[in-house]
MINU-960183 format. One line per field, with one value per residue (C-alpha): residue number from 1; x, y, z. Coordinates in steps of 0.1 Angstrom, whole numbers, padded with zeros to 4 digits. Example, Ala and Ser with C-alpha at 12.3 -4.5 7.8 and 13.67 -1.06 7.14 Angstrom:
<rs>
k = c(1 / 2)
x = c(0123 / 0137)
y = c(-0045 / -0011)
z = c(0078 / 0071)
</rs>
This chain:
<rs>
k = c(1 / 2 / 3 / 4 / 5 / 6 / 7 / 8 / 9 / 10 / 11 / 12 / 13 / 14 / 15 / 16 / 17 / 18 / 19 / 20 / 21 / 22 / 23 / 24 / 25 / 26 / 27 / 28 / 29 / 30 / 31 / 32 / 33 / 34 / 35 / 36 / 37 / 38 / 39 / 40 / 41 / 42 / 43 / 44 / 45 / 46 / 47 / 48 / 49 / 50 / 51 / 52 / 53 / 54 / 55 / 56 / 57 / 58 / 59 / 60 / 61 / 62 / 63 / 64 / 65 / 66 / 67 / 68 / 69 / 70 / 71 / 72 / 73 / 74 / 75 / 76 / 77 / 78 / 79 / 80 / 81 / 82 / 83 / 84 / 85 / 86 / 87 / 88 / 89 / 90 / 91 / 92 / 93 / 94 / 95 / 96 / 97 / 98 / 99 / 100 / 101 / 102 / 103 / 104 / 105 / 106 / 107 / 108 / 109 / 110 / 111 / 112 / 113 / 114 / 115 / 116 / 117 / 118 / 119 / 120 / 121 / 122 / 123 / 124 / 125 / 126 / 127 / 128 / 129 / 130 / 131 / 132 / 133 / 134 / 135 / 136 / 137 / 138 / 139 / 140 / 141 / 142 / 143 / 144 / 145 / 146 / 147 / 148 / 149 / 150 / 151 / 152 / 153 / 154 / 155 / 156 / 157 / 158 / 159 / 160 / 161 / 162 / 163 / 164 / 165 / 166 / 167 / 168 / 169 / 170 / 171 / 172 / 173 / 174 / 175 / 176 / 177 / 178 / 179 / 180 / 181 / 182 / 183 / 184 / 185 / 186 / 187 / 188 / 189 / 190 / 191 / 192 / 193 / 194 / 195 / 196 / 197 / 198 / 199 / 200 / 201 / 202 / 203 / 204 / 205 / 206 / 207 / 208 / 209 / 210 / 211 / 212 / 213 / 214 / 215 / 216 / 217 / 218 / 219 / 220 / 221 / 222 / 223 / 224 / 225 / 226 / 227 / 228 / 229 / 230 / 231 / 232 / 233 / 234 / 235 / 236 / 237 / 238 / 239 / 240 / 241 / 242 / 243 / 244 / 245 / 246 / 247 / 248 / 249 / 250 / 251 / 252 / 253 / 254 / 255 / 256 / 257 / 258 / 259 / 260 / 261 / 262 / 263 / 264 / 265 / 266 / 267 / 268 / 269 / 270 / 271 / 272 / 273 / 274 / 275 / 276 / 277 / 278 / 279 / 280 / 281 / 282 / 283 / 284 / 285 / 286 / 287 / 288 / 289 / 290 / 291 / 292 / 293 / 294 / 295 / 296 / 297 / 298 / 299 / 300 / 301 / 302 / 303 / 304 / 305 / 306 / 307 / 308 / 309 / 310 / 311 / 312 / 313 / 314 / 315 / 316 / 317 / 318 / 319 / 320 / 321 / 322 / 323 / 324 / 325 / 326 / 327 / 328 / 329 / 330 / 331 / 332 / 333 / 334 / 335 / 336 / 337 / 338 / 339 / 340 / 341 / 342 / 343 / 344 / 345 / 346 / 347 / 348 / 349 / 350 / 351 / 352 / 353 / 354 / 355 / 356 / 357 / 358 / 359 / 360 / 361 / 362 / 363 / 364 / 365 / 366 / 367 / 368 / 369 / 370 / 371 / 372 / 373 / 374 / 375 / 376 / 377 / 378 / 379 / 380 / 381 / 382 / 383 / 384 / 385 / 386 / 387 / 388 / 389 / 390 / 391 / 392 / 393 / 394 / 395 / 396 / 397 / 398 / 399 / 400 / 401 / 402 / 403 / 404 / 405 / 406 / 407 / 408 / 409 / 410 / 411 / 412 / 413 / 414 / 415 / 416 / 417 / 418 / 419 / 420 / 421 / 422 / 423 / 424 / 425 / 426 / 427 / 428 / 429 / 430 / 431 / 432 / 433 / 434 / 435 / 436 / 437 / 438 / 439 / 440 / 441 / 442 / 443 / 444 / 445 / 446 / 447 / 448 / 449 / 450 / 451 / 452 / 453 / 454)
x = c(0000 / 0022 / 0017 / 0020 / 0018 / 0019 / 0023 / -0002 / 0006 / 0028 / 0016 / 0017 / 0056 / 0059 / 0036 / 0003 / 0008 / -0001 / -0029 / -0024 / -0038 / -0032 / -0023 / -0039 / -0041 / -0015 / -0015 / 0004 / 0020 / 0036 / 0051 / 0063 / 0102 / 0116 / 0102 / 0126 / 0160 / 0170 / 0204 / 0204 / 0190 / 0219 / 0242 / 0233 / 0234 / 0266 / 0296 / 0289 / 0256 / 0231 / 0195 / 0178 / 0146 / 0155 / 0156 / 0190 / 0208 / 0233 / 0208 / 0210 / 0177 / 0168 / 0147 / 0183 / 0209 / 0237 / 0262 / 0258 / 0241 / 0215 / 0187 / 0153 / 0119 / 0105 / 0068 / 0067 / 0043 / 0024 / 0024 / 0059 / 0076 / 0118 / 0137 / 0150 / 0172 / 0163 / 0177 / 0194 / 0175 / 0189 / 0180 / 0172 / 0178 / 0169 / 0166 / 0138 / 0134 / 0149 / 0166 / 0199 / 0216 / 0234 / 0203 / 0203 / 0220 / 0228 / 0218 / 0239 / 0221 / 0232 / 0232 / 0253 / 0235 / 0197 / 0174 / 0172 / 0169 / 0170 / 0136 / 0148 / 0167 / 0202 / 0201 / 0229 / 0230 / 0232 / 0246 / 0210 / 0194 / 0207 / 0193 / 0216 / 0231 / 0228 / 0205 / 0206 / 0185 / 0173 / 0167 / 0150 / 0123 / 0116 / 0104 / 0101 / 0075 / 0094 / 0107 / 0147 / 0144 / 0141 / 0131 / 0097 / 0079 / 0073 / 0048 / 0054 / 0026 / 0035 / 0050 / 0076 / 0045 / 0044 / 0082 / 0077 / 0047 / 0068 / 0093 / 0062 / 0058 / 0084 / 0099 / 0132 / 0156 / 0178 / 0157 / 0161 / 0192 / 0197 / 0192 / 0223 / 0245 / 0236 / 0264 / 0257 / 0261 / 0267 / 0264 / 0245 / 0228 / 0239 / 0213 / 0220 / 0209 / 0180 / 0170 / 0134 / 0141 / 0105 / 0079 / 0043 / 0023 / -0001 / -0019 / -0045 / -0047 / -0039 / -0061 / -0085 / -0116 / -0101 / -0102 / -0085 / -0084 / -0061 / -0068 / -0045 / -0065 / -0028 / -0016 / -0044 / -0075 / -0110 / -0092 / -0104 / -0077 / -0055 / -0026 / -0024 / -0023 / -0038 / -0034 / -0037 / -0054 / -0055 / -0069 / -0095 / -0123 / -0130 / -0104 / -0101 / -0094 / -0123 / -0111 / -0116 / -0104 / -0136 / -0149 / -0117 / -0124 / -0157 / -0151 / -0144 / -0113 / -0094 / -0071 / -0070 / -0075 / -0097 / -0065 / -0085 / -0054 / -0051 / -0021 / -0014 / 0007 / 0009 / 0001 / 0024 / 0011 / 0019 / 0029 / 0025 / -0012 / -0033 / -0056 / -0064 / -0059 / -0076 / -0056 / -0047 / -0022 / -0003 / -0007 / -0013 / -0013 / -0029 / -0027 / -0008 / -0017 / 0006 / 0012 / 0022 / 0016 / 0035 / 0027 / 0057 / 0064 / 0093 / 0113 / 0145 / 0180 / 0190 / 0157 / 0124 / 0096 / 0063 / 0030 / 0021 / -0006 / -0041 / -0044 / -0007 / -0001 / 0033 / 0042 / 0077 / 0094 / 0088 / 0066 / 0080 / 0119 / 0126 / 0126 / 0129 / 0161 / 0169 / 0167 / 0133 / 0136 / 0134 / 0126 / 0144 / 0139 / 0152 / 0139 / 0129 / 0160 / 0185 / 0180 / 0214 / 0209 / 0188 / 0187 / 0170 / 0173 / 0163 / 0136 / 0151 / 0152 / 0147 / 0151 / 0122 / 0100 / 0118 / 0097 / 0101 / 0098 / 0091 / 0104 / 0088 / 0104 / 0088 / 0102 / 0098 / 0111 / 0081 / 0079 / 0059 / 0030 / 0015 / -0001 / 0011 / 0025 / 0026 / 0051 / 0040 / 0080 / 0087 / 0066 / 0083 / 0115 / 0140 / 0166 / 0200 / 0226 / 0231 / 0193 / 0194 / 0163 / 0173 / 0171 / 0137 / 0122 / 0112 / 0113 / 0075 / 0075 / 0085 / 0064 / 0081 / 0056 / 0076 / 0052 / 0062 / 0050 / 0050 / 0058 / 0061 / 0094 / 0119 / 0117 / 0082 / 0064 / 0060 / 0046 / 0024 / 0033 / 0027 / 0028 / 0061 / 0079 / 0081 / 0074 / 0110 / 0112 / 0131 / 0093 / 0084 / 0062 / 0038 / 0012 / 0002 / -0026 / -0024 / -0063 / -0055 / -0073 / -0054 / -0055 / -0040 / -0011 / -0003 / -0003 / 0020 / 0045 / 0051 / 0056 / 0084 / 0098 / 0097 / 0116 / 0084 / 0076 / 0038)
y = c(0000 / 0029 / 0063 / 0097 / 0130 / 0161 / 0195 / 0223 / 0252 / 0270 / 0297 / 0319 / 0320 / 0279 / 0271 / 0265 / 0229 / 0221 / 0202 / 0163 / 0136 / 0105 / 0094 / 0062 / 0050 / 0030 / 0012 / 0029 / -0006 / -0012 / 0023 / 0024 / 0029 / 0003 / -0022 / -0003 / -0015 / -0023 / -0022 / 0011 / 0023 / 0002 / 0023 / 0053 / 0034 / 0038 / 0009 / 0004 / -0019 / 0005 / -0010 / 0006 / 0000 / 0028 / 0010 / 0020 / -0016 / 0004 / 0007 / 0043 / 0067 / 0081 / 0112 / 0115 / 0136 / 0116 / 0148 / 0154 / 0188 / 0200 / 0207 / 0229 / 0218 / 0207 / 0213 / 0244 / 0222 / 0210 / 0170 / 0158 / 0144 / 0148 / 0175 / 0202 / 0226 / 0259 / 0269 / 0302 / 0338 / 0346 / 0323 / 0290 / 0285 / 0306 / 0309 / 0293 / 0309 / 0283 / 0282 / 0276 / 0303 / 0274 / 0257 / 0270 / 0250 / 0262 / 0237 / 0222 / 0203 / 0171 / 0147 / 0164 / 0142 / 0155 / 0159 / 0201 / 0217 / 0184 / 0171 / 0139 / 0124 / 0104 / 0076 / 0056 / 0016 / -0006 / -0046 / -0055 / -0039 / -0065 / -0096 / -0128 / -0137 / -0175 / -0181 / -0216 / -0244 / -0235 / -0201 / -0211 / -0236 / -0209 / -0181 / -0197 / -0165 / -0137 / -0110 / -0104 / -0074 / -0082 / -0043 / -0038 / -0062 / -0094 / -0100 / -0129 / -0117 / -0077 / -0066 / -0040 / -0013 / -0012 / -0002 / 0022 / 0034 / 0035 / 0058 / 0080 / 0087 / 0087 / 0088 / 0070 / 0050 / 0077 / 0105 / 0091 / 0092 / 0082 / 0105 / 0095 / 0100 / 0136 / 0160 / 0177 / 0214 / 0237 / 0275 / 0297 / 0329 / 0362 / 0388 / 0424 / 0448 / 0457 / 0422 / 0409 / 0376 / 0367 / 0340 / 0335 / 0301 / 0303 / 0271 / 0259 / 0223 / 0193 / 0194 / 0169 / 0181 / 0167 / 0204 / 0194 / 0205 / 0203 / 0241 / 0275 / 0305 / 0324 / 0313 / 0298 / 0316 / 0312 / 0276 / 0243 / 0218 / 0245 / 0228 / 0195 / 0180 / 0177 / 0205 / 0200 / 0235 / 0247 / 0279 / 0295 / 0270 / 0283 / 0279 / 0266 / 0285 / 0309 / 0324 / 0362 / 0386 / 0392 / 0355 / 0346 / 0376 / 0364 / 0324 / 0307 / 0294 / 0266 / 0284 / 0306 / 0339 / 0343 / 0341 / 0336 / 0333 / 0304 / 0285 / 0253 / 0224 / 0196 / 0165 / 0135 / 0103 / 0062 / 0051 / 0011 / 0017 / 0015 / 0046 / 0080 / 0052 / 0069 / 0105 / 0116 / 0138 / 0102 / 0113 / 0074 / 0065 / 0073 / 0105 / 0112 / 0136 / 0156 / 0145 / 0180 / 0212 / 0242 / 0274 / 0295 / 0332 / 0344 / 0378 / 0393 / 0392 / 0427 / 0450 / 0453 / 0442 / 0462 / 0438 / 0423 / 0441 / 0419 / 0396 / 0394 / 0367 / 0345 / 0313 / 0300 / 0268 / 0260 / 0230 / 0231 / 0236 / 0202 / 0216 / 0246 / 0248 / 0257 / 0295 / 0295 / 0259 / 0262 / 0222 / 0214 / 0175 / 0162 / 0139 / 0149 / 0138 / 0150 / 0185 / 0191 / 0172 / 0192 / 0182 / 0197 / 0173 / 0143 / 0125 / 0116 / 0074 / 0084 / 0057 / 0036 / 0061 / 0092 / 0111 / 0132 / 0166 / 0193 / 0225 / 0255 / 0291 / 0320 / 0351 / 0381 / 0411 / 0432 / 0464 / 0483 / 0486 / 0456 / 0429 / 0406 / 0408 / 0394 / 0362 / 0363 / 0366 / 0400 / 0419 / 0403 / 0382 / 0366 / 0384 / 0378 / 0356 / 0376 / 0382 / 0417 / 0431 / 0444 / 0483 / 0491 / 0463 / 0458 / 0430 / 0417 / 0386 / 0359 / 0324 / 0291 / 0259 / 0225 / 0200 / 0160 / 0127 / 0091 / 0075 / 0041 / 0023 / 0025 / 0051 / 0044 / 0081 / 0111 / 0146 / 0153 / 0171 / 0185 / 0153 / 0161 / 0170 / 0132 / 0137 / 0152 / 0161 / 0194 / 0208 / 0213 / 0242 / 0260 / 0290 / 0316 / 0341 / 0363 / 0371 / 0381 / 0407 / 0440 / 0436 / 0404 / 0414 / 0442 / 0413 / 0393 / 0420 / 0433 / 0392 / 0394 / 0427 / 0425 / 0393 / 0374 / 0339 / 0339)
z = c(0000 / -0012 / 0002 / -0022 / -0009 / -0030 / -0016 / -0034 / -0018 / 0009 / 0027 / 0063 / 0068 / 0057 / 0088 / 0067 / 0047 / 0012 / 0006 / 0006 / -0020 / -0024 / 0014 / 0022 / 0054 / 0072 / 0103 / 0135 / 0146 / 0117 / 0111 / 0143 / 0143 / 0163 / 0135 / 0108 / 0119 / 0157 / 0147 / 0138 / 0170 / 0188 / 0171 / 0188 / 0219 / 0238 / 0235 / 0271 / 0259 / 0275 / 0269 / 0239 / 0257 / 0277 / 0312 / 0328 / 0337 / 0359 / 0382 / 0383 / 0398 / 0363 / 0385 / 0397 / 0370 / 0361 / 0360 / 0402 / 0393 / 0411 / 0391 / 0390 / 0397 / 0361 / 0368 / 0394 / 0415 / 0389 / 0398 / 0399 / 0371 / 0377 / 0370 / 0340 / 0339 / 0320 / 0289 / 0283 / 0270 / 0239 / 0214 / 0225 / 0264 / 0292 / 0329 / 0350 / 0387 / 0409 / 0448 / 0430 / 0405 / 0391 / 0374 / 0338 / 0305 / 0276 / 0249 / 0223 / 0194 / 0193 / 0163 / 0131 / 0107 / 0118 / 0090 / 0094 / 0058 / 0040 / 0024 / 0028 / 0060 / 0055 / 0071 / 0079 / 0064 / 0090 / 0082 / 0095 / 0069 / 0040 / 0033 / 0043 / 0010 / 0017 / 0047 / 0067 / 0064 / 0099 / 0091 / 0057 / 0078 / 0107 / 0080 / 0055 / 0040 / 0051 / 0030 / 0023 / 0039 / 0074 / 0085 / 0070 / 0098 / 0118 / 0098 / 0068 / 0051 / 0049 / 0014 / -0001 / -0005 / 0034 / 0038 / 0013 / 0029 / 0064 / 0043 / 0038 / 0067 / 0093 / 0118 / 0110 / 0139 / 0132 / 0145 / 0183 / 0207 / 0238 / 0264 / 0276 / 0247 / 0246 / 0258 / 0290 / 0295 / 0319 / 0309 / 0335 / 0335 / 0351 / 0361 / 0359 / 0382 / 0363 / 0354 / 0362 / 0385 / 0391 / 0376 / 0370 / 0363 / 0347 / 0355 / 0328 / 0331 / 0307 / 0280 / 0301 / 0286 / 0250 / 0235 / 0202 / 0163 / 0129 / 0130 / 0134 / 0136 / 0138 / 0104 / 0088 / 0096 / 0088 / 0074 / 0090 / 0092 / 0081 / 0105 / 0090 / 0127 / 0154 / 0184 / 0221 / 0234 / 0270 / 0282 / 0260 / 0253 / 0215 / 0204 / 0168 / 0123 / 0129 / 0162 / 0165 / 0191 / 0198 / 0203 / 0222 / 0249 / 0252 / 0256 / 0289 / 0302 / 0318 / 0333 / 0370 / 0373 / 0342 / 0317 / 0286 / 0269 / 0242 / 0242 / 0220 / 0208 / 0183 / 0199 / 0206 / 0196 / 0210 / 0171 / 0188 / 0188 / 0157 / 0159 / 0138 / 0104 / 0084 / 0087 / 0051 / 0067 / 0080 / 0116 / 0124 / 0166 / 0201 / 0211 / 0244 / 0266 / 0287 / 0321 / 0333 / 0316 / 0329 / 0318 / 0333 / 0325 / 0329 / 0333 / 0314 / 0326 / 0318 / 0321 / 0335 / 0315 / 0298 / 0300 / 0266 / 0250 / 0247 / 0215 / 0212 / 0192 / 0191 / 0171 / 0186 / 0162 / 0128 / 0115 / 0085 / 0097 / 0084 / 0047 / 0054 / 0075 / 0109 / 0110 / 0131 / 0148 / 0184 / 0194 / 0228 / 0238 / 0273 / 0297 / 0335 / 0354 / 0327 / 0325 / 0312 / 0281 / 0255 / 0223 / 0195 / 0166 / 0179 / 0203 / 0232 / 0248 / 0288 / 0309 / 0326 / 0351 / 0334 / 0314 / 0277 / 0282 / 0254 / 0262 / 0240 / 0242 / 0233 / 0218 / 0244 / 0223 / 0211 / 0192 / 0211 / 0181 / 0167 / 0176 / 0149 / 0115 / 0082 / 0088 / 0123 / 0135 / 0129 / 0153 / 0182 / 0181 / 0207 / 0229 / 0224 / 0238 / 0269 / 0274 / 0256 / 0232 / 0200 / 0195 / 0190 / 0212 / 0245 / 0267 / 0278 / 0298 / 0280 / 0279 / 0284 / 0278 / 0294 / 0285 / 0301 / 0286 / 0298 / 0262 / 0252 / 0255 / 0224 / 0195 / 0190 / 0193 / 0172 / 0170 / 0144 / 0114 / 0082 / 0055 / 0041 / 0074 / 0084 / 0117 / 0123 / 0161 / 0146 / 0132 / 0172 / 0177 / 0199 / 0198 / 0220 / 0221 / 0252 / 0262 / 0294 / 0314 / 0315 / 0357 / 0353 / 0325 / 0352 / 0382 / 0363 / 0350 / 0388 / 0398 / 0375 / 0381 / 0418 / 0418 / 0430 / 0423 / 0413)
</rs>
């Protein structure tokens, strides 16, 4: 059952997908990666024979970092769930409020071969791949059906078209890594005098009224299904394409305080379970839902910050970053427990009772006049390195979503994604609408600037 997609058009910054034909429907079981070539995953194992299942044979608390560093709180008292450290301001990392001033990491993409700005992953040939060129007699009576190619599935009966099909879709072996394997860092942040130390959660729940839709108001509006996949929304309960300023200030809300705010994800799916078959956009699996969901604003290093002005809008990733390069990707992949370890270009393996986190960071620099813009970028962008806002910016507070999942063991979940992205963990993205009262806005810009942990 070969799979064809065929992208039609390209719109909104390259975060709106083409339209789809031709994408029949394949089951989640036999797509799932850890049937395309266990060897492959064992070579990003390290030589020390760590278990690719992810359970840690040393013996080793995986809530417990490996590096001896004290890390902070993942989830802000949102339900447990291990530990993170936060990444940096400017760009890609920044600094979550913790009792420790040594808590922050810098992150370092790890895996030079990732798929970023190439259609088409390279993937590395692996001996297991090939067919034996003269199998044994016993080998011959055992499977005696089987295809050559021993990676398309356990199943005698399954045929060429459903490798190919597999290739459709992604992901690939190669686009995991052991949690393990990625480099740890230790780069901290330093607050200047002016800096805004303080937080605000913004608690909203986990999405446990199934509030859900392939829509983006943001990029696609008036557009159903105009995201390809499928979106996890907390906050405002209207949210879906034909969303309006007007409709989202009236709406309810699942969060405290009356935050009517709209913030929302692609969803992770379990790729062992055969669900969603019939998606023409191949997003083929169970859905996960988050465990914990925090919802944590945070200040600026170097200056005070101005409250965001209602119906701010903010995209922070790129879902299409797998063709389109890495100039907007802002995916960072740990596990709770190994905070240090961010990686942006692949999913991470966690050990057993550690769970994935997603960590989403928002840009914070706005320019003091619009609400949004034409690519949705340039109306409010990240800080640099050092935490500083470009000239003609200023720093608002600045949203970070850490999102944790309890995931099936072994590379066998995804995020959804536009057809032609392959489900590349490097297409990570989030949305934000800020519908917050003004009273509120105010409340949570003098938690920040008065140090004050909200």
């Amino acid at each position: 059952m070969a799979a064809a997609m065929t992208a039609l058009a390209v719109t909104a910054g390259g975060l709106v997908s083409a339209a789809v034909i031709g994408v029949g429907p394949a089951r989640a079981d036999h797509c799932d990666p850890a049937t395309q070539g266990k060897q492959a995953l064992r070579a990003t194992q390290d030589p020390d024979g760590q278990n690719p299942d992810g359970q840690d044979p040393t013996g080793q608390d995986p809530e417990q970092d490996p590096t001896g560093q004290d890390q902070a709180p993942l989830d802000q008292g949102s339900g447990g769930g291990g530990a993170v450290t936060a990444p940096r301001f400017g760009g890609r990392m920044v600094l979550a409020p913790t009792p420790t001033p040594t808590d922050s990491a810098e992150p370092t993409p790890s895996g030079t071969a990732s798929r970023t700005g190439s259609a088409e992953p390279t993937q590395t040939a692996e001996p297991s791949d090939e067919p034996s060129p003269s199998p044994t007699r016993e080998q011959r009576r055992r499977q005696p059906t089987q295809s050559a190619t021993p990676t398309q599935t356990a199943t005698p009966t399954e045929t060429a078209d459903h490798g190919n099909e597999c290739a459709d879709l992604g992901p690939f072996v190669t686009d995991f890594i052991d949690i393990r394997q990625v480099p740890p860092v230790d780069t901290g942040v330093r607050f200047g005098r002016n800096g805004s130390r303080g937080s605000f959660v913004s608690a909203c729940g986990t999405n446990q009224n199934g509030h859900n839709n392939p829509d983006n108001f943001i990029v696609a509006p008036g557009v159903s299904n105009g995201a390809h996949h499928l979106h996890d929304y907390v906050g405002n309960l209207s949210t879906n394409g034909f969303s309006t300023d007007e409709s989202l200030a009236a709406a309810g809300t699942t969060c405290r305080f009356g935050d009517r705010s709209t913030y929302f994800w692609p969803v992770l799916r379990d790729r062992k379970i055969d669900a969603n078959l019939g998606d023409k956009d191949g997003n083929v699996g169970q859905v996960l839902r988050a465990r914990t969901v925090t919802l944590l604003f945070r200040g600026n290093p170097l200056s005070k910050v101005s409250p965001m002005p209602r119906f701010l809008r903010i995209i922070t990733g790129d879902a299409k970053a797998a063709t389109n390069g890495g100039a907007n990707a802002r995916a960072q992949w740990t596990c709770t427990g190994f905070g240090n370890r961010i990686t942006g270009t692949k999913y991470p393996l966690c050990p057993r009772f550690s769970r994935v986190v997603r960590i989403l960071d928002f840009p914070s620099c706005w320019d003091g006049q619009n609400t949004d813009s034409a690519n949705h970028r340039t109306h409010i962008v990240f800080p640099g390195q050092d935490g500083a806002c470009p000239q003609g910016t200023r720093a608002v507070p600045q949203l970070r979503m850490i999102l944790t999942y309890s995931v099936p063991q072994g590379p066998s979940f995804a995020v959804d994604a536009f057809p032609e992205q392959k489900h590349n963990p490097v297409t990570d993205h989030a949305d934000f609408a800020n519908v917050m009262p003004d009273r509120l806005m105010a409340f949570v810009v003098s938690c920040l600037n008065r140090g004050r942990r909200c």
